[in-house]
C-alpha positions as CSV (number, residue, x, y, z in Angstrom):
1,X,7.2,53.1,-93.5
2,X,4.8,52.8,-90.6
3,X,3.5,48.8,-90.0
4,X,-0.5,49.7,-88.8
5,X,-0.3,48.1,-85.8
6,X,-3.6,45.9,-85.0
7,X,-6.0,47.1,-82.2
8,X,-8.0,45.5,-79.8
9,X,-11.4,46.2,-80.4
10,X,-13.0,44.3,-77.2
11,X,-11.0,46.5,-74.4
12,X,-13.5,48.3,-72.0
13,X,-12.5,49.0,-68.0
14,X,-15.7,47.9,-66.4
15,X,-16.7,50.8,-63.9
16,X,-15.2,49.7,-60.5
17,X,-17.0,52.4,-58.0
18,X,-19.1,55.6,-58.4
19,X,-16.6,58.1,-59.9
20,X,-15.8,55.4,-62.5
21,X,-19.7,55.1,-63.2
22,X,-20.2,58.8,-63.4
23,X,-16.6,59.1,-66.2
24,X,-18.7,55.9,-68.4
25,X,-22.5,58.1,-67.6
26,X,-20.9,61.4,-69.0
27,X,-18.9,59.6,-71.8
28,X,-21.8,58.2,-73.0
29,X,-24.1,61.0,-72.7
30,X,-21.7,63.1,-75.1
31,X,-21.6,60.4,-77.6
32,X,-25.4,60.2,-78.0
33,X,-24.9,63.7,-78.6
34,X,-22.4,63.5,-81.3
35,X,-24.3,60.6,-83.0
36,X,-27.5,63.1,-82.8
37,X,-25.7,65.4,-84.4
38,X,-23.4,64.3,-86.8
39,X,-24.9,60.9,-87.9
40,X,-22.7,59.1,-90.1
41,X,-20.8,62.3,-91.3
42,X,-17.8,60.6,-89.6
43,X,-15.1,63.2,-91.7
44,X,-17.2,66.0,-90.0
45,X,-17.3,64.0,-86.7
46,X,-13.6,63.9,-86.5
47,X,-12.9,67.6,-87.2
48,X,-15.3,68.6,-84.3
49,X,-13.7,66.2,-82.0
50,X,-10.6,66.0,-82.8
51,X,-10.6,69.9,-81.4
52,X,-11.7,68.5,-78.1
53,X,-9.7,65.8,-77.7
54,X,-6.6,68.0,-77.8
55,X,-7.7,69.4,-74.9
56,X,-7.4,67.1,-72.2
57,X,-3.6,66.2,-72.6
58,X,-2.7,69.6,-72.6
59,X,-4.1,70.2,-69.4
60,X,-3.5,67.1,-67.6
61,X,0.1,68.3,-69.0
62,X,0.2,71.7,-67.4
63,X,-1.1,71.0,-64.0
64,X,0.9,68.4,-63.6
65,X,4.1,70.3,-65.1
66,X,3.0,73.0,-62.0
67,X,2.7,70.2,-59.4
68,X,5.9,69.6,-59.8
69,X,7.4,72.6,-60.1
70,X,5.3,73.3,-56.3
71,X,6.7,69.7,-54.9
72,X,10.0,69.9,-56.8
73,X,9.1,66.5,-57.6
74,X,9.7,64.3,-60.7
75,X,6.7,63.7,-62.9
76,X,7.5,60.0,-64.0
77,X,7.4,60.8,-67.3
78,X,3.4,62.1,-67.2
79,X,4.0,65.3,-68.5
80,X,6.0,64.2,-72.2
81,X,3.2,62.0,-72.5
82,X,0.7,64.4,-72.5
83,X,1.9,66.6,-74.3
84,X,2.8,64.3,-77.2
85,X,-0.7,63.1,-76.5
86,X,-2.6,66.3,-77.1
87,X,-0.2,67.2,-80.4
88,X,-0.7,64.0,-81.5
89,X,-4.9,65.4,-81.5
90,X,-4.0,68.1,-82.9
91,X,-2.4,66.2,-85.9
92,X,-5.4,64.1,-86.6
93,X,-7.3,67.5,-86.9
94,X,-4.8,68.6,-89.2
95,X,-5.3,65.5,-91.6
96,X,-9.4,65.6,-91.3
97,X,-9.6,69.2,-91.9
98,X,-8.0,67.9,-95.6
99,X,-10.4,65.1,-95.8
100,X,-14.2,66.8,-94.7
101,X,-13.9,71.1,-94.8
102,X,-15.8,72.1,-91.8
103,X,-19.0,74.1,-92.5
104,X,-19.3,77.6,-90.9
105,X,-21.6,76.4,-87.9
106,X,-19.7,73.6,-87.5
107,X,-16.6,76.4,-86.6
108,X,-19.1,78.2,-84.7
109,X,-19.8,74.7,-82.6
110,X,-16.1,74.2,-81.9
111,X,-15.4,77.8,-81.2
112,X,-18.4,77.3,-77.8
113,X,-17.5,73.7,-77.4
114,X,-13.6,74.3,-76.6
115,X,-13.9,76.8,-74.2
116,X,-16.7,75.4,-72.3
117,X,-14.8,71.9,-72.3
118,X,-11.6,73.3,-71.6
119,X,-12.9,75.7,-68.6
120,X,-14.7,72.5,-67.6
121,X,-12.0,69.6,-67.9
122,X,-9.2,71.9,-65.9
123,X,-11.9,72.7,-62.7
124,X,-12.6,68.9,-62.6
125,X,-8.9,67.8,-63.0
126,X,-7.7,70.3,-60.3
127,X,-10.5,68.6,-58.2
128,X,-9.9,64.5,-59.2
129,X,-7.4,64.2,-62.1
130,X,-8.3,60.2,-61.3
131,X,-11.7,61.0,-63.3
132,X,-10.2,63.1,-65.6
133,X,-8.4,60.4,-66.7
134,X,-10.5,58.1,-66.8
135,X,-13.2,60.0,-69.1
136,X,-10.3,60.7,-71.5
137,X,-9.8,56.7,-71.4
138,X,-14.0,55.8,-72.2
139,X,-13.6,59.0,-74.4
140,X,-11.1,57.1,-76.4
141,X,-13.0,53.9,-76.2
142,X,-15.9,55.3,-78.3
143,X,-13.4,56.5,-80.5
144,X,-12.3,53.4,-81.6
145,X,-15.8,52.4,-81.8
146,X,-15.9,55.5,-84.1
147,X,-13.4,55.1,-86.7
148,X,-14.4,51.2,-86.4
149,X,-17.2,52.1,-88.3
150,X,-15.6,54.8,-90.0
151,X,-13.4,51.9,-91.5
152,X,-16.8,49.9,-92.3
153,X,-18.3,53.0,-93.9
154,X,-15.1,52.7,-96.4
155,X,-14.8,49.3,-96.8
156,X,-18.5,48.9,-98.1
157,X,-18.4,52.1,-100.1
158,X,-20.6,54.3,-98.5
159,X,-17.7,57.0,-97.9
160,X,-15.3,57.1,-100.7
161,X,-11.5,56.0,-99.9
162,X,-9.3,59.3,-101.2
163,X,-6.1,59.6,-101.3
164,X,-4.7,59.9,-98.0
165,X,-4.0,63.8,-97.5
166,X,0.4,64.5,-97.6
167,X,0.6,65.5,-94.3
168,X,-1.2,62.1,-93.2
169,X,1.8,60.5,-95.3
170,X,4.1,62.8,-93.7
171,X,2.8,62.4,-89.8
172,X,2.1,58.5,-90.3
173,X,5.3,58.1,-92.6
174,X,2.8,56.1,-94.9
175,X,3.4,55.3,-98.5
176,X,2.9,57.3,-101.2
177,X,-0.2,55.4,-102.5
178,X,-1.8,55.3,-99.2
179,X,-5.5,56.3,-98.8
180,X,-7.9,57.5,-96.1
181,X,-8.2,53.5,-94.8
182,X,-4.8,54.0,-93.9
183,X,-5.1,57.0,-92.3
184,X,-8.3,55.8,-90.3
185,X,-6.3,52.8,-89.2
186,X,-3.3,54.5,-87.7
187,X,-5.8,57.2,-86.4
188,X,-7.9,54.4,-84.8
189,X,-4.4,53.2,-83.4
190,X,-3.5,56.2,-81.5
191,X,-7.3,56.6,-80.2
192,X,-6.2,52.7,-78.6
193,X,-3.1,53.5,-77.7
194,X,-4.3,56.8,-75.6
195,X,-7.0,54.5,-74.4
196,X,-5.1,52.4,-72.5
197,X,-2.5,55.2,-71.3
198,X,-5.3,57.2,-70.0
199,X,-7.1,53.8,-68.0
200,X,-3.7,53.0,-66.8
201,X,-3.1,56.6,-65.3
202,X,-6.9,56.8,-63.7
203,X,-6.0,53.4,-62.1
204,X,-2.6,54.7,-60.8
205,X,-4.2,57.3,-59.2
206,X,-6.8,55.2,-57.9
207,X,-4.0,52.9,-56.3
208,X,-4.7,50.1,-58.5
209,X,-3.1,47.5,-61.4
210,X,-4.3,48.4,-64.5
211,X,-5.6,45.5,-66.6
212,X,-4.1,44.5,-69.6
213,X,-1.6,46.1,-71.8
214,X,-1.0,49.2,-73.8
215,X,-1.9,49.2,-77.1
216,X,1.4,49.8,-79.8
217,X,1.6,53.6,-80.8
218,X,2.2,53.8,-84.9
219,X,5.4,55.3,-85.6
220,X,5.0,59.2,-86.1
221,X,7.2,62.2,-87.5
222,X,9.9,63.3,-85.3
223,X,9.3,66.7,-86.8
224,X,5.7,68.2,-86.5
225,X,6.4,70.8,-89.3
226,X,7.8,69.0,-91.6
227,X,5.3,66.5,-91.4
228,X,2.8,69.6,-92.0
């Protein structure tokens, strides 16, 4: 069974220079328009989302898998975690896709948003992976912030707290009787845990220590499809 490990809700990298500024502007910009939009629907919220945030690890993933492939270099281990970042996205779309059924615009809204973000995200990692990174890393930030209140939305009974959905259970290896707080928990945890990874890349690239430490990763399936 999967002990929820505990997140730290304070974490925030303080803009150091311009391109850091401009990552925090743009984050924050897209997060006033998710709050215009979706309000406190957060099970809708996440759905959306969820589809963009799988985005970013998968192309951080293959550029840097043809990089090396160019410099016959070794990646330093950059590539697994991407990947296992962006199917780790993909899993918590999986599990709120049970919990909140998209509407039909809402499918129309990810179908536009995708391709624009993913045509988007690759130009601007080819041309500074430093603040593509680092936007994933203030992209994750608000996402705690997110399923924080998610959690409160729960806690004081404004969203009910179903059962959590099997593959959650599965993906999580949660308990039988676990319910949607769960879920939201070890969601929140990998949104903390990518955080970090994702500050502590931009800040590698940037030739810099990274401050503080990674955040734990909840224990996940070893086998996507059987967890689905």
């Amino acid at each position: 069974m999967t002990e929820i490990p505990l997140v730290d809700l304070t974490v925030h990298h303080a803009p150091r220079d311009m391109r850091d500024r401009i990552a925090l502007g743009f984050t924050k910009t897209l997060r006033f328009c998710a709050d215009t939009f979706f309000a406190k629907r957060y099970g809708h919220r996440a759905i959306v989302l969820e589809t963009v945030a799988a985005v970013p690890g998968m192309v951080g993933a293959t550029i840097n898998h043809l990089k090396c492939l160019r410099r016959m270099c070794d990646d330093k281990g950059w590539i697994r975690t991407l990947m296992e970042e962006a199917e780790n996205e993909r899993m918590h779309l999986m599990t709120f896709i049970e919990v909140a059924r998209p509407t039909l615009f809402e499918r129309l809204v990810i179908l536009a948003v995708q391709w624009v973000f993913y045509v988007a995200f690759f130009g601007l990692y080819l041309v500074s992976a430093r603040i593509a990174h680092r936007i994933v890393g203030y992209f994750e930030e608000e996402a705690v912030i997110s399923y924080t209140l998610y959690l409160k939305e729960i806690d004081e009974g404004r969203s009910p707290n179903l059962p959590a959905p099997v593959i959650a259970r599965n993906y999580w290896k949660l308990p039988d009787d676990a319910t949607l707080r769960d879920v939201v928990l070890v969601v929140r945890a990998d949104e903390a845990h990518h955080r970090d990874v994702n500050h502590s890349f931009a800040c590698e690239l940037a030739g810099v220590e990274p401050a503080g430490e990674t955040a734990p990763y909840p224990d996940h399936a070893d086998d996507l499809r059987a967890a689905a």
